[in-house]
MARBA-3410 file (N, C-alpha, C, O; in Angstrom, 1 decimal):
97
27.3,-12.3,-34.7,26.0,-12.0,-34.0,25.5,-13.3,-33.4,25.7,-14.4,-34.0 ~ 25.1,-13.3,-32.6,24.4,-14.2,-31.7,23.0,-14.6,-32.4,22.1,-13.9,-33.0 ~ 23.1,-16.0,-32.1,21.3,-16.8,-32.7,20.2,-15.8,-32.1,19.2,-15.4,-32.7 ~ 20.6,-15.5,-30.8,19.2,-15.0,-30.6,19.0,-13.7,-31.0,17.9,-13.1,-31.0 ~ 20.2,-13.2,-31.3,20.1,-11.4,-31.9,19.6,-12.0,-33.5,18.7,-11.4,-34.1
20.0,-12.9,-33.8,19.5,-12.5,-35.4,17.9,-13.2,-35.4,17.1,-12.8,-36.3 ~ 17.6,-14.1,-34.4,16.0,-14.6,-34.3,15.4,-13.0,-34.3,14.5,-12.7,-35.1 ~ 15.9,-12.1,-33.3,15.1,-11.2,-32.7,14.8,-10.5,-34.3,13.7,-10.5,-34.9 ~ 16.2,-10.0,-34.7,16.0,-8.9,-36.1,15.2,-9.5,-36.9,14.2,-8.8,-37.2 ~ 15.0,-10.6,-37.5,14.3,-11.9,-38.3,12.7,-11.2,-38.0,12.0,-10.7,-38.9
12.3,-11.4,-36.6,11.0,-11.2,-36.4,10.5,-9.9,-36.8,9.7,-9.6,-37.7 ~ 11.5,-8.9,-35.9,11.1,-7.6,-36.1,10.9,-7.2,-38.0,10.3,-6.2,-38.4 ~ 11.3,-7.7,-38.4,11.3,-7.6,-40.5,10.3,-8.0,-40.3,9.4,-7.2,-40.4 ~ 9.8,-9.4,-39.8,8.6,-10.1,-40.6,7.4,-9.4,-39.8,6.7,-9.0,-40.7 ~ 7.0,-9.2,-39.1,6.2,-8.4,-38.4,5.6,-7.0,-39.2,4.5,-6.4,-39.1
6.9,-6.6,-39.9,6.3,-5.2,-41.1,5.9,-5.9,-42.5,5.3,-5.2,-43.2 ~ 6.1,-7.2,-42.9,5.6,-8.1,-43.8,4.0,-8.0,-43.9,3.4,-8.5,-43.1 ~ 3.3,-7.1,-45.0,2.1,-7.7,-45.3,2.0,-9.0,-45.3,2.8,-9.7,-45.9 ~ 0.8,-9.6,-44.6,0.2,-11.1,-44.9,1.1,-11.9,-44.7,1.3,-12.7,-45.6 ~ 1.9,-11.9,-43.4,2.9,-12.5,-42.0,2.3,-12.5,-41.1,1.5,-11.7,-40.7
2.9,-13.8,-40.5,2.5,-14.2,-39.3,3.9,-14.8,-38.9,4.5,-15.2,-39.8 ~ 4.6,-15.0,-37.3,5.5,-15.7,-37.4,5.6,-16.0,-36.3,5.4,-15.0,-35.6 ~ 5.8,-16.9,-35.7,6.3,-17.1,-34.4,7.6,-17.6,-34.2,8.1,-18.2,-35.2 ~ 8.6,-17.3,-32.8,9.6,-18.2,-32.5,9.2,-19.5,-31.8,8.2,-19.5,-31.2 ~ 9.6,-20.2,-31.9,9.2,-21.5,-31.4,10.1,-21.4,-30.1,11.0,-20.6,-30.3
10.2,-21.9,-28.9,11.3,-22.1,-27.8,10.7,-23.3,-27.3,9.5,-23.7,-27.2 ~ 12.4,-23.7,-26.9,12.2,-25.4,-26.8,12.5,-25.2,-25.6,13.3,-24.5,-25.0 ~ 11.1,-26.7,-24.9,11.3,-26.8,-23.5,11.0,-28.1,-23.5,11.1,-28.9,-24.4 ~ 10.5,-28.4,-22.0,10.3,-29.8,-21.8,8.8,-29.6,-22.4,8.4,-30.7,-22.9 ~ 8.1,-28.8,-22.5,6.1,-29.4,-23.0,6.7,-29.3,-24.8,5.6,-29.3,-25.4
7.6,-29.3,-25.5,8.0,-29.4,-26.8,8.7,-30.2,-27.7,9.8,-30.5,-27.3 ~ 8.3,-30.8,-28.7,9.1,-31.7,-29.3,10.6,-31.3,-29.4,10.9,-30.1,-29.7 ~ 11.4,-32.0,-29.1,12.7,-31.9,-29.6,13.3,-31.6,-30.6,13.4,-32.6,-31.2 ~ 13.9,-30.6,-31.4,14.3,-30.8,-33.0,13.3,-30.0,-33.7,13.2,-30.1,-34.9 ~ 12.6,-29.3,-33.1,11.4,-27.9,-33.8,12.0,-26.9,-34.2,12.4,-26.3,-33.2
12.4,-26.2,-35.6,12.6,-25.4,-36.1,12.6,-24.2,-35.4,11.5,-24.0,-35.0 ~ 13.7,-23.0,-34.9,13.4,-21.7,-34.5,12.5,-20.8,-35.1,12.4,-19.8,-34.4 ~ 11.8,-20.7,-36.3,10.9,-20.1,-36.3,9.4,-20.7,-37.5,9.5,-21.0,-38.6 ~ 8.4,-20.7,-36.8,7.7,-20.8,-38.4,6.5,-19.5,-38.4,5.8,-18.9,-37.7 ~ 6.9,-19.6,-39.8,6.0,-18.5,-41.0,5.3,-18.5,-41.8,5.5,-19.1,-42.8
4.2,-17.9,-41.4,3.1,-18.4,-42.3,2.8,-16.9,-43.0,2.7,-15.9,-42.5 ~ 2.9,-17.2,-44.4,2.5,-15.5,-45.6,2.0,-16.2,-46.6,2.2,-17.2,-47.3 ~ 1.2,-15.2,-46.4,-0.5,-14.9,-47.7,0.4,-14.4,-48.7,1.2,-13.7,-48.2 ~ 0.4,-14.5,-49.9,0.6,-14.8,-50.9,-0.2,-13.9,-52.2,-1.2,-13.4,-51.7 ~ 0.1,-13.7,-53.4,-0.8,-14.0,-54.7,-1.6,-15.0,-54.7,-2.9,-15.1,-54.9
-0.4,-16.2,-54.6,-0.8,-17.5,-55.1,-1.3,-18.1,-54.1,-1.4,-19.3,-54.3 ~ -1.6,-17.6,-53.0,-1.8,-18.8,-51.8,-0.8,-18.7,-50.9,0.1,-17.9,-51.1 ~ -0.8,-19.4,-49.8,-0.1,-19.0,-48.5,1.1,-20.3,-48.6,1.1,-21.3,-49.3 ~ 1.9,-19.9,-47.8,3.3,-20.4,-47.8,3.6,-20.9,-46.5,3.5,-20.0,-45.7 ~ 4.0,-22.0,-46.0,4.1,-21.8,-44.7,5.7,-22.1,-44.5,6.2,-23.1,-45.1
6.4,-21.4,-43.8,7.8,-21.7,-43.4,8.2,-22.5,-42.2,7.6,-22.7,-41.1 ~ 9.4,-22.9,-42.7,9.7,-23.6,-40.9,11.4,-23.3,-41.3,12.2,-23.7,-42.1 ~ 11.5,-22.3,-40.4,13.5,-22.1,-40.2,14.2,-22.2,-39.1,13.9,-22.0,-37.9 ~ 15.3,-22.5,-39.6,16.2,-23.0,-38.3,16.8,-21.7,-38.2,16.2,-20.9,-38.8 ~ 18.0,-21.2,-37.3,18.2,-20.0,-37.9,19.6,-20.3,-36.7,19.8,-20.8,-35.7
20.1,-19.7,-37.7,21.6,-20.1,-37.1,22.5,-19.0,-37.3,22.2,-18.2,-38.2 ~ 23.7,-19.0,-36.5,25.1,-17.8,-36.7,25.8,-18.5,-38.2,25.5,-19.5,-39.0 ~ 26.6,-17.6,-38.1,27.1,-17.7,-39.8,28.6,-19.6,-39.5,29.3,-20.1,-40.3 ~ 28.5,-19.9,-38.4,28.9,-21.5,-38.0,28.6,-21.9,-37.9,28.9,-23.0,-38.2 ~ 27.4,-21.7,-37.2,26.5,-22.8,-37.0,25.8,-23.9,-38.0,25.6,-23.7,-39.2
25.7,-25.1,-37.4,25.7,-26.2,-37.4,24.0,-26.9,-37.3,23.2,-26.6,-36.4 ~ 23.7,-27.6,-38.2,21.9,-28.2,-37.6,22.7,-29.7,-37.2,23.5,-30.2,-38.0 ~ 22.3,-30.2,-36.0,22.0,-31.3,-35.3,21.7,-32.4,-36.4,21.9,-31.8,-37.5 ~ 21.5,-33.1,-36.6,21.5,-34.8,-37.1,19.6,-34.5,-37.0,18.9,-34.5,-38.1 ~ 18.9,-34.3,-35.6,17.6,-34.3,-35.3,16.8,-33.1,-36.3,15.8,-33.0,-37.0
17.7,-32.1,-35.7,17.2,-30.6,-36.8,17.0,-30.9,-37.9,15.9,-30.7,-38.3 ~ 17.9,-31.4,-38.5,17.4,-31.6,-40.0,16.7,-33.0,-40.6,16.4,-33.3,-41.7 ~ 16.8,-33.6,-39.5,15.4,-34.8,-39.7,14.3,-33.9,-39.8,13.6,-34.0,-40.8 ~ 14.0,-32.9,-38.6,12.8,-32.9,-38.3,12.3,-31.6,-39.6,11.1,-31.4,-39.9 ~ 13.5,-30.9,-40.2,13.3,-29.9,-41.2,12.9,-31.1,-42.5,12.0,-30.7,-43.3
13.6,-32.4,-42.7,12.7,-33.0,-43.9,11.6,-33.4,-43.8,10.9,-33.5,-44.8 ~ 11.2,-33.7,-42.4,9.7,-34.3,-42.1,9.0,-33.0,-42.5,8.2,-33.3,-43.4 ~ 9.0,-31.5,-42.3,8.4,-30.9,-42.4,8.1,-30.4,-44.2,7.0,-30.2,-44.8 ~ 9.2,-30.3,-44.6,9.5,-30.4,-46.2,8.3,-31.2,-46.9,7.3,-30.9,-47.4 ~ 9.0,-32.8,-46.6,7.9,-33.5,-46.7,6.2,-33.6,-47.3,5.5,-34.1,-48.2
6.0,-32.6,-45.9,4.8,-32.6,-45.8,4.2,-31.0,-46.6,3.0,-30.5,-46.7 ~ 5.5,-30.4,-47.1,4.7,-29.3,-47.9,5.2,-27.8,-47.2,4.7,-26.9,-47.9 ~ 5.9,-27.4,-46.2,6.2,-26.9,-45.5,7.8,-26.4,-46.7,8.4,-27.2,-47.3 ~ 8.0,-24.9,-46.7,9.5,-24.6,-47.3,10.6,-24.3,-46.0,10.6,-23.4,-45.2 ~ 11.2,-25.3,-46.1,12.2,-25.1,-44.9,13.6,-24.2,-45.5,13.9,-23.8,-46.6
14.1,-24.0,-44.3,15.8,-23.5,-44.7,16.8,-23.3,-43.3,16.4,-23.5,-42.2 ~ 17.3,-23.2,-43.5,18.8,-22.5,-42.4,19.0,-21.2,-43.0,19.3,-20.8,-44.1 ~ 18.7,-20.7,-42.0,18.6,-18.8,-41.9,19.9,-18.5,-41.3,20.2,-19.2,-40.4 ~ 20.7,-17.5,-42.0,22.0,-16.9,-41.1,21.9,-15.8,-41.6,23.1,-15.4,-41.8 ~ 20.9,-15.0,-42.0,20.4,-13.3,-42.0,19.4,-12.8,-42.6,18.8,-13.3,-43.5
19.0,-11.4,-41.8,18.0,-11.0,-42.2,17.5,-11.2,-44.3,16.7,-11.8,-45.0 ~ 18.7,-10.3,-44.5,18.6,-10.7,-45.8,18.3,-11.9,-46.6,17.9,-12.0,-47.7 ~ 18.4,-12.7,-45.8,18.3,-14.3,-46.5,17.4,-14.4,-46.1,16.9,-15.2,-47.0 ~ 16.2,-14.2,-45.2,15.2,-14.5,-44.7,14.3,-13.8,-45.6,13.2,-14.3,-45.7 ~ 14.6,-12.4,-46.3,13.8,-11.6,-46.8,13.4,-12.7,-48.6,12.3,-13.0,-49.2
14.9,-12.7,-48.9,14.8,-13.3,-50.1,14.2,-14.7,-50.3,13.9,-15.3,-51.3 ~ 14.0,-15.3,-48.5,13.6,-16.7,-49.0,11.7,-16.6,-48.9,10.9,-17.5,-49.3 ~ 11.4,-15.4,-48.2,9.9,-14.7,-48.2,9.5,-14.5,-49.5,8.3,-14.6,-49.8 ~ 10.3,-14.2,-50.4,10.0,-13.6,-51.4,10.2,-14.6,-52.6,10.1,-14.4,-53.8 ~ 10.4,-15.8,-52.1,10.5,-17.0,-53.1,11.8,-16.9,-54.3,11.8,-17.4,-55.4
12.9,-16.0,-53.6,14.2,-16.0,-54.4,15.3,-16.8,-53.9,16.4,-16.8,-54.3 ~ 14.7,-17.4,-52.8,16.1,-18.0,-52.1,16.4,-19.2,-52.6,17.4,-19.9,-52.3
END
């Protein structure tokens, strides 16, 4: 499946997510470089979570920059990952990934 077929299915899940919000990010020239394909923000029990995912085909590869910019975000409190399906995106929503 193609990155952007599995961004698309990715969204359409999280959009039936109580207490989701998500955007795709697309990279252009007004954008930093090395920004995560999607970030997610869910309300919680405990408090809100915010995501930052890359999201890739089942070869795909993160850049040297990608995953700089996925530790800067870690860093700062943010749960990152490399997404290569819906399923994994569900379980990493759900704090099982």
């Amino acid at each position: 499946m193609r990155e952007s077929a599995l961004v698309a299915k990715i969204l359409v899940y999280l959009k039936g997510v109580p207490g989701c919000w998500a955007v795709k990010l697309h990279g252009s020239n007004f954008q930093r470089a090395g920004l995560p394909d999607l970030l997610v923000i869910h309300r919680m029990d405990a408090g809100v979570c915010v995501h930052a995912w890359e999201v890739k085909a089942c070869d795909g590869q993160l850049t040297p920059l990608q995953r700089h910019t996925l530790d800067r975000m870690r860093a700062a409190g943010a749960a990152t990952a490399v997404v290569r399906s819906v399923d994994e995106a569900r379980r990493l929503l759900e704090g099982n990934g």
